[in-house]
C-alpha positions in Angstrom: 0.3 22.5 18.0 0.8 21.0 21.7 -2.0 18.9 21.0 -1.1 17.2 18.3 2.7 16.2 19.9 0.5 14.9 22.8 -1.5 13.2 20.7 1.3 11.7 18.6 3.1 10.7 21.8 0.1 8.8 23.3 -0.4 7.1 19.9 3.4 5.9 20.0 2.8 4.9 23.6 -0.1 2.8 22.8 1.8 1.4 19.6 4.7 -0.1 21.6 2.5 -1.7 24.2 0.4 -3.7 21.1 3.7 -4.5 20.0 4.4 -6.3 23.3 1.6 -7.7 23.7 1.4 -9.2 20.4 4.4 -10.2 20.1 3.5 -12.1 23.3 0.4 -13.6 22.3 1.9 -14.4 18.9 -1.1 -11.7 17.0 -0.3 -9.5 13.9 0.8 -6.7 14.8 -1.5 -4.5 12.8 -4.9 -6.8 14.2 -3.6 -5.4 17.4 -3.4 -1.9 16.3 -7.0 -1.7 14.7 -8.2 -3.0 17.7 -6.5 -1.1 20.2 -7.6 2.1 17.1 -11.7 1.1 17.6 -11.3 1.1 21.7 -9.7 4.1 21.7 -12.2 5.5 19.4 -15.1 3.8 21.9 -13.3 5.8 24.9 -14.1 9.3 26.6 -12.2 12.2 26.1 -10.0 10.3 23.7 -8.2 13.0 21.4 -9.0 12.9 17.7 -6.6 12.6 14.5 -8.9 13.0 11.7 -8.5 10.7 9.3 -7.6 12.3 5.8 -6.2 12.0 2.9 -2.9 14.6 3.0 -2.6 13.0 5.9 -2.7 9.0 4.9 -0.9 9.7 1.2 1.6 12.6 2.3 2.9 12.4 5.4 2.4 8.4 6.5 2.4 6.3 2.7 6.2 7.9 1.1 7.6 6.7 4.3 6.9 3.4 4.3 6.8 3.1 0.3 10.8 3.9 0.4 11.5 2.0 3.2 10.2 -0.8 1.4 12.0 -0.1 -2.1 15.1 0.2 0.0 14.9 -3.3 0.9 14.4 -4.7 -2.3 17.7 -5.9 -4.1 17.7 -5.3 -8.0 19.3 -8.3 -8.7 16.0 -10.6 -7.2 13.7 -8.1 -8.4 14.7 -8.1 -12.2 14.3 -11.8 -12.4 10.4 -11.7 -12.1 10.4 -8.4 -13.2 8.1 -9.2 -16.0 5.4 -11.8 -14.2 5.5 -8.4 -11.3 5.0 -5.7 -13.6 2.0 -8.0 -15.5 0.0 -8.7 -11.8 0.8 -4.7 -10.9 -0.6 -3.4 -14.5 -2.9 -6.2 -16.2 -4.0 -7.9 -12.9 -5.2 -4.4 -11.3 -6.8 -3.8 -14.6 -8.6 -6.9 -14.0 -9.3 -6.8 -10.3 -10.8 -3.3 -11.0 -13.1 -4.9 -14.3 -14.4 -7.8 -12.4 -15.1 -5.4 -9.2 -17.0 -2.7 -11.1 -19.0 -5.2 -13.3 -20.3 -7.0 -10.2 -20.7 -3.5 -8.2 -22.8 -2.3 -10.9 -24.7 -5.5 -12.1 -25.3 -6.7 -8.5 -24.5 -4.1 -6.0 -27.3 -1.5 -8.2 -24.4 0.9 -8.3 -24.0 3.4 -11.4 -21.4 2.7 -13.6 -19.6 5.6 -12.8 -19.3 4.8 -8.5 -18.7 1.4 -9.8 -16.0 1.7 -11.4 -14.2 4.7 -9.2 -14.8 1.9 -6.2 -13.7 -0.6 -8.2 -10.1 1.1 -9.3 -9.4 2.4 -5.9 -9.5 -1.1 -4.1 -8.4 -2.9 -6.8 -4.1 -2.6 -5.9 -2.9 -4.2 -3.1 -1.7 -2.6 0.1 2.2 -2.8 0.5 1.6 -1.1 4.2 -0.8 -4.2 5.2 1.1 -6.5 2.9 4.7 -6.0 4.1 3.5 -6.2 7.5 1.7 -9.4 7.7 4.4 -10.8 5.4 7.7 -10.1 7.4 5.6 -11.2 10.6 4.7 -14.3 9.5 8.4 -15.0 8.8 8.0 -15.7 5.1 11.1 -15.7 2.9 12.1 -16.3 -0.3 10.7 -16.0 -4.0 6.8 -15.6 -2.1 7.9 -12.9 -0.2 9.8 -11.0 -3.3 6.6 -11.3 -5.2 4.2 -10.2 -3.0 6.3 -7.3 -1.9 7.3 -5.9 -4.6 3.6 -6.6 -6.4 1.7 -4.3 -4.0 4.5 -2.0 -4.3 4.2 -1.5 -7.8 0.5 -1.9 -8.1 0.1 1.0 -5.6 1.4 3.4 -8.6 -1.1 1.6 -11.0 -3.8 2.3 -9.1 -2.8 5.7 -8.3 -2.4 6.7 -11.6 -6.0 5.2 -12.9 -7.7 6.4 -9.8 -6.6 9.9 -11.3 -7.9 9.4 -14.8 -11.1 7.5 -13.7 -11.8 10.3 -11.3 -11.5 13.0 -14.0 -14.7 11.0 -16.4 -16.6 10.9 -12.9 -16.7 14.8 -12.5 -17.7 14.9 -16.4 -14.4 15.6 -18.0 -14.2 14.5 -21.3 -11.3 12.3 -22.4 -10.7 10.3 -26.0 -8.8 6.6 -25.0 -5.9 8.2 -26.8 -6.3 11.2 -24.2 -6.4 8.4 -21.4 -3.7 6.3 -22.2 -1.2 9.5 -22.9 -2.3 11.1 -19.1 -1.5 7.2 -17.6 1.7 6.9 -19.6 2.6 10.7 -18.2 1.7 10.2 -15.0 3.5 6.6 -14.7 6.7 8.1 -16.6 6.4 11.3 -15.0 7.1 9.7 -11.6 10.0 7.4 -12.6 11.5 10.4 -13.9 11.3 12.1 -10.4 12.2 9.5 -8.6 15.5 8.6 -10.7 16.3 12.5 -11.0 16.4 12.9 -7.4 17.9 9.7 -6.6 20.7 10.7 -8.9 21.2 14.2 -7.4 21.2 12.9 -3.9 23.8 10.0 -4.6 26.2 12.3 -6.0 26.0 14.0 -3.1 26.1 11.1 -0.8 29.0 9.8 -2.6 31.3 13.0 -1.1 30.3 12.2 2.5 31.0 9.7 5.5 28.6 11.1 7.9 26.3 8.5 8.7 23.3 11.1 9.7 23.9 13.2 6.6 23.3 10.1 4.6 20.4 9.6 6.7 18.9 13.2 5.6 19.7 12.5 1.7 17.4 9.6 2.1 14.7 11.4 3.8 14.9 14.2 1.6 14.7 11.5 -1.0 11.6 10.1 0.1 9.8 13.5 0.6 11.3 15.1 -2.0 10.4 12.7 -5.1 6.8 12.3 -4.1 5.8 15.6 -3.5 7.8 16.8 -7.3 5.7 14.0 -8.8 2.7 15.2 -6.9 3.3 19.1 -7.7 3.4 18.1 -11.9 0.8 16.1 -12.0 3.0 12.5 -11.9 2.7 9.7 -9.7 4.2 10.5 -6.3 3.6 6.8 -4.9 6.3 5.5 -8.2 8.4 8.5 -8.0 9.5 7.1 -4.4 9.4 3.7 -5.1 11.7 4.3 -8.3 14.1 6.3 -5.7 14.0 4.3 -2.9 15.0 1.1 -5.5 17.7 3.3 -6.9 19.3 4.4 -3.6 18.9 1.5 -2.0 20.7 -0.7 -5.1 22.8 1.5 -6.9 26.4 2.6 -4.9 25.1 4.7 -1.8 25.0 1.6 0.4 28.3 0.2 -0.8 30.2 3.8 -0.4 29.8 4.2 3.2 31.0 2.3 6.5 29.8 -0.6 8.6 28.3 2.2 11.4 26.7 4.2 8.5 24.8 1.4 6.7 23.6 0.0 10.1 22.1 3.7 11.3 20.2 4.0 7.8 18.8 0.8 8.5 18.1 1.1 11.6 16.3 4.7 11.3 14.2 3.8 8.2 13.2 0.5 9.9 11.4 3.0 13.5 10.7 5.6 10.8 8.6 2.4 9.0 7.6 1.2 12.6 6.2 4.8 13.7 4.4 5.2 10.2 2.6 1.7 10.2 1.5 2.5 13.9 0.1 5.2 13.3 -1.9 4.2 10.0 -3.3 0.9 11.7 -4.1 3.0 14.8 -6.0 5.6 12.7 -7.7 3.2 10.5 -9.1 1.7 13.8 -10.5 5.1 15.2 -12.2 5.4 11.9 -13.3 2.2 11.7 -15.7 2.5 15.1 -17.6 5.0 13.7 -18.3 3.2 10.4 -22.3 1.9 10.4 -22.0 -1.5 8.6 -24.7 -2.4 9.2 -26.9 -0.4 7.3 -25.3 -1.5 4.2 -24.7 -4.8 5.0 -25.6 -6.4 2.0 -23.2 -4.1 -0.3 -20.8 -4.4 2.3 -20.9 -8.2 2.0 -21.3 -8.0 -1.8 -18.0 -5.4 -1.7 -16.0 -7.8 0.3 -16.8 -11.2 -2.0 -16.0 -9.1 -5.1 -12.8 -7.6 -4.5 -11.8 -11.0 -3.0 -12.9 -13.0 -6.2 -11.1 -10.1 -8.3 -7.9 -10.7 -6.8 -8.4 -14.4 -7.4 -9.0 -13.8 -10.9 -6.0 -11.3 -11.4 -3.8 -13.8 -9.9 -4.6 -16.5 -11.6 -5.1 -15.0 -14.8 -1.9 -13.2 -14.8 -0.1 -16.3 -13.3 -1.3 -18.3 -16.6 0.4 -16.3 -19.1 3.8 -17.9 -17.5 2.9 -21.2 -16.6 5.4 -22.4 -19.5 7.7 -20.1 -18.8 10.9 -20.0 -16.1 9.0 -17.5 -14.2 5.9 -19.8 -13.7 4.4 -19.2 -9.8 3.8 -22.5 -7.6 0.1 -23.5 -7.0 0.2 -22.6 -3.8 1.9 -19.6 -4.0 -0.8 -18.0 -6.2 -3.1 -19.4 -4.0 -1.2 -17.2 -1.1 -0.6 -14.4 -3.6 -4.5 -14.2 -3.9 -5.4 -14.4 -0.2 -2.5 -12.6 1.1 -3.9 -9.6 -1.4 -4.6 -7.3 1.6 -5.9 -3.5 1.3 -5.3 -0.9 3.5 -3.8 2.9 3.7 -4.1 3.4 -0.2 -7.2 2.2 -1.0 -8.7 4.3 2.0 -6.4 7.8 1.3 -8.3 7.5 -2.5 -11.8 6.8 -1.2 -11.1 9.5 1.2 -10.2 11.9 -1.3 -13.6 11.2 -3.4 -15.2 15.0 -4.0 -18.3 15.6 -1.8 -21.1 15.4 -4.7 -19.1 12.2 -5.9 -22.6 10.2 -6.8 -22.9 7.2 -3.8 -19.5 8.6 -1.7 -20.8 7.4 1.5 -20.9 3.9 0.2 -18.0 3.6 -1.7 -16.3 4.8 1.5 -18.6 2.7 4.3 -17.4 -0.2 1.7 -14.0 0.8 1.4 -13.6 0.5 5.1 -14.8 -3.0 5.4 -12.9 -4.4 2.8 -10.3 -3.0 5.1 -11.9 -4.2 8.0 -12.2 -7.7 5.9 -8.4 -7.9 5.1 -6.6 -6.9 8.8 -8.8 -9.3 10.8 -10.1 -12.3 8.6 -7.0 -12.2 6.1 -4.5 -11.0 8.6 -5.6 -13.5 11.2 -5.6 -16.8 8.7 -2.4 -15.6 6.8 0.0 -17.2 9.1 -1.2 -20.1 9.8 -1.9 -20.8 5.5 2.0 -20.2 5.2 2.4 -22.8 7.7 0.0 -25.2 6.7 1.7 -24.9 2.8 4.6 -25.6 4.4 6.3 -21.6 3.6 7.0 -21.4 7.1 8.0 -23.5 10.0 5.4 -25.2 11.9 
């Protein structure tokens, strides 16, 4: 138990020094952390988190899901509510199609690896996304969509990765049998997330302590995700759905100046702490990842999931190009690039059973999409906004 606080401390240590230092040298702050992740992975006697997935979906993704959902206001969100909910359910669908096809047909893979790899990379990563996004100073109608897409999308995938991976170990299941266990495990989590974000703000409605309020919340992001989890529902959109509610309906509005500022404040270290640790971990896996053997279905992985996103985006983005919801050029073209994976994707590969046909590749290529989207995407992101003309020169 020692261990692991020492080992947490060091790991905060090191996170607030990348901060400084790229902040300084004007770097994303998560490039920083993967790199600093691999060299601490490369050094002696460095102590070892393992990288799982209770660890990745349980303790560090509800966290930073709610903090997120917090954030978003209702009234912004419900105006592309249907052009989001499209790109989060028809453009995974299609990201996943286009990956698996091209996995299968060009990568040798069976159909079945294909399309498990193809479904779990084929959502967006809000941890990766948020994080390049707020620190490239975007604002605006971009920065709503792109949000709230990956946030959204993360339940999508979630809740296919669970069917998908139930016809991989030889379960049976009619399309009418799939499309009920998708709409239960969708619904299931709303209805967690709204049942105990309804409980919590009638009790936060009979108090004026700032850190009591601060515990509803927490309890709030715990609590819905691991009900959804425990009945089979989606924990990822059982959060989300509680986070939008607290965050929009009342709780904010009922309590003073000091209480709303020490919510924000907590959930935006409690965000800070979880990000640092993901990016840190994903590095220290990352080091002991061989590449190189796989290199061609690495590179093949990579150019898929990127043209998938493109033709999500763009597909999507079509059905509302006559519409008052149509999406700029250029920010689909942002929207597309700016489609970053991370702590999702890897908690499902991860998660794969151990006689999961091809596992070691779907993970080895899981990682370098990864890999792909913090250093080549993360690195170019900033300076695309600024070249479009999204953020100041």
């Amino acid at each position: 138990m020692d261990s692991i606080f020492e080992t947490s401390a060091a790991l905060l240590l090191v996170a607030a020094v990348v901060a400084m230092i790229t902040r300084r040298l004007r770097l994303p702050y998560s490039v920083g952390l993967v790199t600093a992740g691999i060299i601490l992975a490369l050094l002696p006697h460095t102590p070892q988190i393992t990288l799982t997935k209770e660890l990745l979906f349980v303790v560090l993704l509800p966290p930073l899901i709610f903090e997120a959902g917090f954030h978003l206001r209702w009234i912004d969100l419900r105006r592309d509510l249907g052009l989001i909910l499209v790109l989060a359910t028809l453009g995974v669908f299609l990201a996943a199609a286009v990956t698996s096809a091209g996995m299968h047909f060009l990568g040798g893979w069976s159909w079945v690896s294909a399309v498990v790899f193809g479904v779990l990379i084929a959502a967006t990563d809000p941890v990766s996304v948020i994080a390049t996004f707020k620190e490239s100073g975007a604002r605006g109608r971009l920065l709503l969509l792109i949000e709230s897409e990956s946030l959204f999308n993360d339940g999508t995938a979630a809740v296919a990765f669970g069917v998908v991976l139930e016809l991989a170990l030889g379960h049976t299941l009619t399309p009418g049998q799939m499309a009920l266990e998708l709409v239960l495990s969708a619904g299931g989590g709303v209805l967690c997330g709204a049942v105990v974000a309804g409980a919590l703000l009638l009790l936060a409605g009979r108090t004026e302590d700032h850190l009591v309020e601060i515990t509803l919340t927490t309890v709030a992001a715990y609590g819905s995700f691991l009900l959804a989890e425990k009945i089979g529902a989606s924990g990822v959109l059982a959060t989300l759905t509680a986070s939008i509610m607290l965050g929009n309906v009342g709780v904010l509005g009922e309590i003073t100046c000091t209480g709303r500022e020490s919510v924000g404040a907590f959930w935006e270290y409690i965000a800070f702490a979880s990000n640092s640790f993901v990016f840190l971990l994903i590095g220290m896996r990352e080091a002991h990842q061989d590449f190189l053997s796989g290199l061609r279905v690495v590179l093949l992985a990579i150019a898929l999931v990127t043209l998938s996103r493109a033709a999500a985006v763009y597909a999507c983005c079509a059905l509302f190009s006559r519409s008052a919801h149509h999406v700029l050029v250029q920010h689909q073209f942002v929207l597309c690039w700016g489609g970053l994976r991370g702590a999702l994707a890897l908690a499902l590969a991860l998660a794969l059973p151990a006689d999961m046909p091809q596992r070691d590749a779907i993970v080895t290529s899981t990682f370098a999409v990864v890999a792909f989207s913090v250093f080549v995407q993360g690195l170019t992101i900033t300076p695309l906004l600024r070249r479009l003309g999204e953020i100041p020169r």
